[in-house]
C-alpha positions as CSV (number, residue, x, y, z in Angstrom):
1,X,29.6,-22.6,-43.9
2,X,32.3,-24.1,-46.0
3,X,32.0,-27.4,-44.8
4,X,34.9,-28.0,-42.2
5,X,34.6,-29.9,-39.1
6,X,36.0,-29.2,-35.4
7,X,35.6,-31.8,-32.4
8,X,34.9,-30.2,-29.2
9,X,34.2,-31.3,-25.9
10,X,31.2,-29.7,-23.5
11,X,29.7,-29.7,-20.6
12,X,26.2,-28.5,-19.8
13,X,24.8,-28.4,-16.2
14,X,21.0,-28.2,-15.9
15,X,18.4,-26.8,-13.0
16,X,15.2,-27.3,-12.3
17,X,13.6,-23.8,-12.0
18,X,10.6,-22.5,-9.5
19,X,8.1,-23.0,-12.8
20,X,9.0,-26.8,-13.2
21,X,11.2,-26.3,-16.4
22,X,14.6,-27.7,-16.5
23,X,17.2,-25.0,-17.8
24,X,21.0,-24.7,-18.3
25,X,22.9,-23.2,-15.6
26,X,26.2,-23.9,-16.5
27,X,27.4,-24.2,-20.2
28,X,31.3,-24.9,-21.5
29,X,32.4,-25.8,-24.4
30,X,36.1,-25.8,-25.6
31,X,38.3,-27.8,-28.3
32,X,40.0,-31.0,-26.8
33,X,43.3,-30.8,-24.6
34,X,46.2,-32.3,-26.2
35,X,49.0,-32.8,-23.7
36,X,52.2,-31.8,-24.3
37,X,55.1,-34.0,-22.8
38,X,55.4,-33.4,-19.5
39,X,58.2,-30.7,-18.7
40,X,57.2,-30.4,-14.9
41,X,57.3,-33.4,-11.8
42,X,54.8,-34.5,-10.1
43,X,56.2,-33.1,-7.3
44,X,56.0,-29.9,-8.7
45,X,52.3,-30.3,-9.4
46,X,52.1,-31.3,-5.9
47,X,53.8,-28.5,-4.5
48,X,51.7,-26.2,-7.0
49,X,48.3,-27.7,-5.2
50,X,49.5,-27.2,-1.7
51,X,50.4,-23.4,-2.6
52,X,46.8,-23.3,-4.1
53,X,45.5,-24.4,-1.0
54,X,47.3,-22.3,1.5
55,X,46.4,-19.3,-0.9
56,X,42.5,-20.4,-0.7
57,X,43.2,-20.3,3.3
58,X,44.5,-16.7,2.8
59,X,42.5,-15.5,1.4
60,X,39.3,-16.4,3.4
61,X,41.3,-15.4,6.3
62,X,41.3,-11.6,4.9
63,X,38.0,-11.9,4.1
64,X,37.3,-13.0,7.3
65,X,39.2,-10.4,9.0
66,X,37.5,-8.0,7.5
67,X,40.5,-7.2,5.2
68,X,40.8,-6.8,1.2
69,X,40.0,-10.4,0.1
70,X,40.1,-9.4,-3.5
71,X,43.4,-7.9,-3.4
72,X,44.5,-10.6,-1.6
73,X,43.1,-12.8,-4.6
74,X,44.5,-11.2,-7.2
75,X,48.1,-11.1,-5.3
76,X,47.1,-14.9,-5.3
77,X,46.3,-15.0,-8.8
78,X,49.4,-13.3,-10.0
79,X,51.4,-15.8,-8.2
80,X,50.2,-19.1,-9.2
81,X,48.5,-18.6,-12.6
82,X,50.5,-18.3,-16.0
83,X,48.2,-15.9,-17.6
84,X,50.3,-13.7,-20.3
85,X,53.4,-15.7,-19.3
């Protein structure tokens, strides 16, 4: 309403449904990434990946076991995610 302007970036997904209409299924929008310089290796991206992997693994193991897979994903997330750090 007062004029200004943000760029954003978005990504829609679309579905067609059982009546013939296409419709959005998936929908994100946020304001572009601006990388900051790089503080961390490549290595340690790499190493970051693999952990995600092996936690992925993990996890569906518990599942499969017939264990707590979303305690087990949470312990996961806890590890690897910055969130409130």
């Amino acid at each position: 309403e007062d004029g200004s302007k943000t760029k954003v970036e978005y990504t829609f997904g679309y579905k067609k449904c059982t009546d013939g209409k296409a419709r959005i299924f998936l929908h994100h929008s946020s304001v572009p990434f601006a990388a900051p310089k790089a503080t961390i290796s490549k290595q340690e991206v790499e190493d970051a990946q693999a952990s995600w992997a092996a936690a992925i693994q993990r996890i569906s193991k518990v599942c499969l076991d017939g264990g707590n897979f979303v305690a087990a994903a949470g312990e996961a997330a806890g590890e690897m995610y910055g969130y409130g750090k």
